[in-house]
C-alpha positions as CSV (number, residue, x, y, z in Angstrom):
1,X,227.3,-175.5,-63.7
2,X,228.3,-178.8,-62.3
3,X,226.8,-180.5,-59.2
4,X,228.3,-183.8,-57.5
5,X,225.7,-185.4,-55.8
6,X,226.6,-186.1,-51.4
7,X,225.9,-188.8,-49.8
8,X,222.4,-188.1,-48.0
9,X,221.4,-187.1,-51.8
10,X,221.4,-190.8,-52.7
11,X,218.3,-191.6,-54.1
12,X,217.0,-188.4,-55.1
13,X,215.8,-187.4,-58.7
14,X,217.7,-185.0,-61.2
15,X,215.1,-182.7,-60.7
16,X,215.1,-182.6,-57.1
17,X,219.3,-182.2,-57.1
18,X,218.8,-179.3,-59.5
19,X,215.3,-177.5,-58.2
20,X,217.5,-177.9,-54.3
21,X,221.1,-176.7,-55.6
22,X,220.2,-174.2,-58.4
23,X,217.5,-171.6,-56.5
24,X,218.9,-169.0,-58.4
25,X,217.3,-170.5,-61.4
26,X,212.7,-171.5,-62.1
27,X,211.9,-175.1,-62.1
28,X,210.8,-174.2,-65.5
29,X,213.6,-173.3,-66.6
30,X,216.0,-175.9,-65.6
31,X,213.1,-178.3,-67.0
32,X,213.5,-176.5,-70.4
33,X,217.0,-176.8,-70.4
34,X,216.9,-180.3,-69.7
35,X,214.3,-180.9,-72.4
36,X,216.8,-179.2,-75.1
37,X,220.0,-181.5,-73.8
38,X,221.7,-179.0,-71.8
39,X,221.9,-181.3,-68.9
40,X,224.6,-184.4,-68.7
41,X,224.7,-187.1,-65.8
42,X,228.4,-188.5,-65.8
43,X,228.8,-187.2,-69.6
44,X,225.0,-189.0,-70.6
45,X,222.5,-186.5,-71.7
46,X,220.0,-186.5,-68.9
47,X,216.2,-187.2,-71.2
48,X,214.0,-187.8,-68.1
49,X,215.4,-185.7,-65.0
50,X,212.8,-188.0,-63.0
51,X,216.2,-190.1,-62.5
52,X,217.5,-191.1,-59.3
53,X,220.9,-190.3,-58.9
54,X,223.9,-192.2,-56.2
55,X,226.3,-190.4,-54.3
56,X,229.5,-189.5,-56.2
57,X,228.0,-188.8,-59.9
58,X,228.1,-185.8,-61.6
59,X,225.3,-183.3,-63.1
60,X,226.4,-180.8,-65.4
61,X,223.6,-178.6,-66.7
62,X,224.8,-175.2,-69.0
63,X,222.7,-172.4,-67.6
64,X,222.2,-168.6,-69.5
65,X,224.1,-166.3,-66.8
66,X,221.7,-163.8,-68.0
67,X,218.3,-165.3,-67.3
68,X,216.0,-163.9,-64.7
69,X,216.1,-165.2,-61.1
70,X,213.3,-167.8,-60.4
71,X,213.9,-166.6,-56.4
72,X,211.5,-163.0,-55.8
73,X,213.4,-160.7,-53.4
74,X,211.5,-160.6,-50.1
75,X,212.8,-158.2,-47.1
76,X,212.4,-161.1,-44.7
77,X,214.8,-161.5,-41.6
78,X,217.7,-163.3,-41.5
79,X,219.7,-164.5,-38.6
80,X,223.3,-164.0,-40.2
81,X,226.3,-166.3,-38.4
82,X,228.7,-165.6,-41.2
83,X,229.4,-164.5,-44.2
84,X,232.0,-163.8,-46.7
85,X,232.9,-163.4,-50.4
86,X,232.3,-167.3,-50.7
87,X,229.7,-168.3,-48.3
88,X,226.6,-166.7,-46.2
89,X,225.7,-168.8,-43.3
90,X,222.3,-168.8,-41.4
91,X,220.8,-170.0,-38.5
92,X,217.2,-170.9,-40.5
93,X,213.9,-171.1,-37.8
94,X,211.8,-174.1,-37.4
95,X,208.9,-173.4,-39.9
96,X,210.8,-171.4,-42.9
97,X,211.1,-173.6,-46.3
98,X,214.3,-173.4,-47.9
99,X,213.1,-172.7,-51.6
100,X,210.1,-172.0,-53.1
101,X,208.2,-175.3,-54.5
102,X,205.5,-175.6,-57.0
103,X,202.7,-174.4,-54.3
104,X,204.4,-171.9,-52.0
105,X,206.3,-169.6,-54.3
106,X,207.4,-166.6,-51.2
107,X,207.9,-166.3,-47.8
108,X,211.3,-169.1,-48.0
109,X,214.3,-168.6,-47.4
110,X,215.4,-168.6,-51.1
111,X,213.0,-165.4,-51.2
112,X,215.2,-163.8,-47.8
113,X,218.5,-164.8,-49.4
114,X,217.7,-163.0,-52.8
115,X,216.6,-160.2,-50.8
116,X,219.5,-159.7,-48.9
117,X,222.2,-160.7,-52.0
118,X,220.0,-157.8,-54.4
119,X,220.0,-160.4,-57.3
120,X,223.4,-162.1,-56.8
121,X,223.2,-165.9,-57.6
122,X,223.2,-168.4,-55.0
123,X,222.8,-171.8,-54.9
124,X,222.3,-174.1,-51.7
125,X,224.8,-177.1,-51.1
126,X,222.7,-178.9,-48.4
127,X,219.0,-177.8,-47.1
128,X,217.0,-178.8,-43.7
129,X,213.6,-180.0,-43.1
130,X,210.7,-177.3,-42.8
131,X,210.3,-177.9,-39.0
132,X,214.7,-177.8,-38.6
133,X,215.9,-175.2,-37.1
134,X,220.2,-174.6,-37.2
135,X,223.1,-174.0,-39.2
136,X,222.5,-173.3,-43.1
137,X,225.3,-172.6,-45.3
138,X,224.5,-170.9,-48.8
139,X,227.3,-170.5,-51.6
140,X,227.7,-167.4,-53.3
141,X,229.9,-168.4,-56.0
142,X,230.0,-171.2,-58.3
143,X,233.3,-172.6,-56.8
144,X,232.4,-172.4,-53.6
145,X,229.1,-174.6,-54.5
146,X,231.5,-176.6,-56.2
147,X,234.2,-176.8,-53.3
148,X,231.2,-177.6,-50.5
149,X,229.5,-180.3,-53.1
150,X,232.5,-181.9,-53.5
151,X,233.7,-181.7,-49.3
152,X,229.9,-182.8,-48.5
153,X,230.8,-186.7,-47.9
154,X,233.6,-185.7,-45.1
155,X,230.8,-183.1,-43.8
156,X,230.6,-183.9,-39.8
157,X,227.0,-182.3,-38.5
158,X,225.4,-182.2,-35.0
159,X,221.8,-181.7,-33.8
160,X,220.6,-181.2,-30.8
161,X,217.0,-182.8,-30.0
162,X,214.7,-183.2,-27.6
163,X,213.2,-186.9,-27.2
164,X,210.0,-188.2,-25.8
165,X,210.9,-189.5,-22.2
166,X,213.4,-190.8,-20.7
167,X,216.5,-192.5,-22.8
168,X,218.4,-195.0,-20.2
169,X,221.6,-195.1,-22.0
170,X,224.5,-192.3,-22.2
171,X,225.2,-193.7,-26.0
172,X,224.1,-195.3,-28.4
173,X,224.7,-196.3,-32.3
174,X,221.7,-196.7,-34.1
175,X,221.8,-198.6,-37.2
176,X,218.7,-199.3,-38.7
177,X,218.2,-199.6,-42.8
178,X,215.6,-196.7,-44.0
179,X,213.5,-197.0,-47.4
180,X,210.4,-195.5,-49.1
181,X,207.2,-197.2,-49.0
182,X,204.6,-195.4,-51.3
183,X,202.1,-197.0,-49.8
184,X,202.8,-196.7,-46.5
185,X,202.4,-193.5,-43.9
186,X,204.7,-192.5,-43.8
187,X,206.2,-193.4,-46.9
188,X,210.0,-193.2,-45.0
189,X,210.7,-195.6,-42.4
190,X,212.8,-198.2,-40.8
191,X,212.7,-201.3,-43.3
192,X,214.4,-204.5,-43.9
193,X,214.9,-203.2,-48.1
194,X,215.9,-199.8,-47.2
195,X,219.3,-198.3,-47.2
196,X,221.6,-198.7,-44.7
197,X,221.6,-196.0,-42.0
198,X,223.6,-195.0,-39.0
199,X,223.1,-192.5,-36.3
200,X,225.0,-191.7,-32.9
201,X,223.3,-190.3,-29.7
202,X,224.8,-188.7,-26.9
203,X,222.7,-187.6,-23.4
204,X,223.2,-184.6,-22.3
205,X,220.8,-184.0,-19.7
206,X,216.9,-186.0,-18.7
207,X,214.2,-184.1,-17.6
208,X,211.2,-185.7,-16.1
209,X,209.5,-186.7,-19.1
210,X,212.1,-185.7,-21.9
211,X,215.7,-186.4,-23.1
212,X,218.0,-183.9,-24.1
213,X,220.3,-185.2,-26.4
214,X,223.2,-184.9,-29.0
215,X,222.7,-186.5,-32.7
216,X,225.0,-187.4,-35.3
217,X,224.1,-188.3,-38.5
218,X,227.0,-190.7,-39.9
219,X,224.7,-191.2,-43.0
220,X,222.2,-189.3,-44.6
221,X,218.8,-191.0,-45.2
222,X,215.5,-188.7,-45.6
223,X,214.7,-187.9,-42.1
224,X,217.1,-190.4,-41.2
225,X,217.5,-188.9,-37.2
226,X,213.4,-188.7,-36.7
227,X,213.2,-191.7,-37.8
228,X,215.7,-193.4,-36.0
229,X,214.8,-191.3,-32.7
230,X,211.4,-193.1,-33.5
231,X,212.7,-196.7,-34.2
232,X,214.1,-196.8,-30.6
233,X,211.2,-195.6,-29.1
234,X,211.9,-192.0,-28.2
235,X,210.4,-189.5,-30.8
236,X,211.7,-186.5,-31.5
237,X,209.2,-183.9,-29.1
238,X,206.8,-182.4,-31.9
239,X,206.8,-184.9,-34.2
240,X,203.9,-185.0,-36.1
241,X,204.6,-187.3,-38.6
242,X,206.8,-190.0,-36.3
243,X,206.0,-189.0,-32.9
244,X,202.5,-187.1,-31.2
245,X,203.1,-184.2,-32.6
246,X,203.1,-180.5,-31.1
247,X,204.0,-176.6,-31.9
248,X,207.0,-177.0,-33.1
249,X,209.7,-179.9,-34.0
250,X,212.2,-179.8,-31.3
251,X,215.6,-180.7,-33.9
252,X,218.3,-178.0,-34.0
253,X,221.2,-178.3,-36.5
254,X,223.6,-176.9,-33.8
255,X,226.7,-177.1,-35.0
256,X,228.7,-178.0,-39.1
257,X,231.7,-178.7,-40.3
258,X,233.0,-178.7,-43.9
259,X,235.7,-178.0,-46.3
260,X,237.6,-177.3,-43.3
261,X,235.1,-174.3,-41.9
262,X,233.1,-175.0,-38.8
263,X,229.6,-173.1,-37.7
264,X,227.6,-173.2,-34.8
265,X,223.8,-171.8,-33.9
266,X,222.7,-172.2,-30.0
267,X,219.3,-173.6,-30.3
268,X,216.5,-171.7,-29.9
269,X,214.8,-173.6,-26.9
């Protein structure tokens, strides 16, 4: 199985790149096949899969076909968009994981997926925040993880948000460099070391005390838009970690295109 890494994966680990793309498979066993030298970053035998990884390289990992799913079918809803012989596309609710991690093993959307595919492999080319609602596009075949991997860095993706009160101009480009601070909380923010980042706002209507508005991500930092909402002053509404919080994070992947396919899921609010 090969996996090119996309732009707003810049950064990450090996394990994180193959845990995220490869649900069909338990952390433990990708972990035990990188420990026997079945996993290659650009031809280089991967020995600590702790490694970060920049947009553009290539992981190769050679997987059993017959090993055991590390996903546990779970009847839970879906809210289908689309789906073919290549792709299933979702509109994922605020509040659902995307795949299990080392303390919440059920109840994800890895578990609904499995569920719903009765055991058919899958793998996820891109994955949203916890709290994200909106478009989610799972592959169903190795190509077509392969195809969307390697289309990800011409990806175009909206999101509609709600921002704490009132935003004065129409437009904007926000461009504001985002890095980790371990220290810090949180541990992502706007700082002078950190990566370059670029967002584009749109207004499409103000309420009294809140903006509705149109995001763009042009790059793909760790909670790049929250953050960026936050750096000009105008938090995301429910925002617990960068704005005051609330019941719910009010971000919507609304609409996607890639690999010349587009999607679309009104928001829920």
């Amino acid at each position: 199985m090969d996996l090119i890494i996309a732009r707003q994966q810049a950064g990450q680990s090996v394990k994180t790149i193959l845990v995220a793309g490869l649900t069909g498979h338990s952390q433990m066993y990708l972990l035990r096949r990188v420990r026997e030298g079945a996993c290659r970053l650009d031809g280089a035998v991967v020995g600590n899969w702790g490694k970060r990884v920049e947009p553009g390289q290539r992981i190769e990992i050679d997987l059993d076909p017959d090993v055991e799913t590390g996903s546990l079918p779970q009847a839970i809803p879906l809210d289908v968009i689309a789906e073919d012989d290549q792709v299933l596309v979702v509109n994922k609710p605020a509040g659902l994981l995307v795949h299990p991690t080392s303390r919440v093993k059920s109840g994800t959307l890895a578990n609904a997926v499995a569920y719903r595919l009765a055991g058919q492999r899958f793998w996820f080319p891109h994955r949203l925040d916890q709290q994200t609602s909106g478009v989610l596009v799972v592959a169903k075949t190795a190509p077509a993880m392969r195809d969307l991997t390697r289309a990800w860095k011409f990806a175009r993706k909206s999101y509609d948000a709600l921002l704490e009160g009132c935003v004065t101009s129409d437009t904007m480009v926000i461009e504001a460099p985002i890095g980790r601070d371990p220290e810090a909380k949180p541990p992502w923010g706007v700082m002078a070391t950190g990566k370059p980042a670029l967002s584009r706002l749109r207004v499409v209507e103000r309420c009294p005390e809140h903006t509705l508005v149109e995001l763009e991500p042009v790059t793909g930092r760790t909670n790049q838009l929250r953050i960026h909402c936050a750096h000009i002053g105008h938090p995301v509404l429910g925002d617990g970690v960068y704005g005051t919080g609330g019941e719910r994070l009010f971000l919507h992947a609304s609409r996607l295109e890639v690999a010349g396919r587009q999607w679309q899921a009104e928001r829920p609010w």
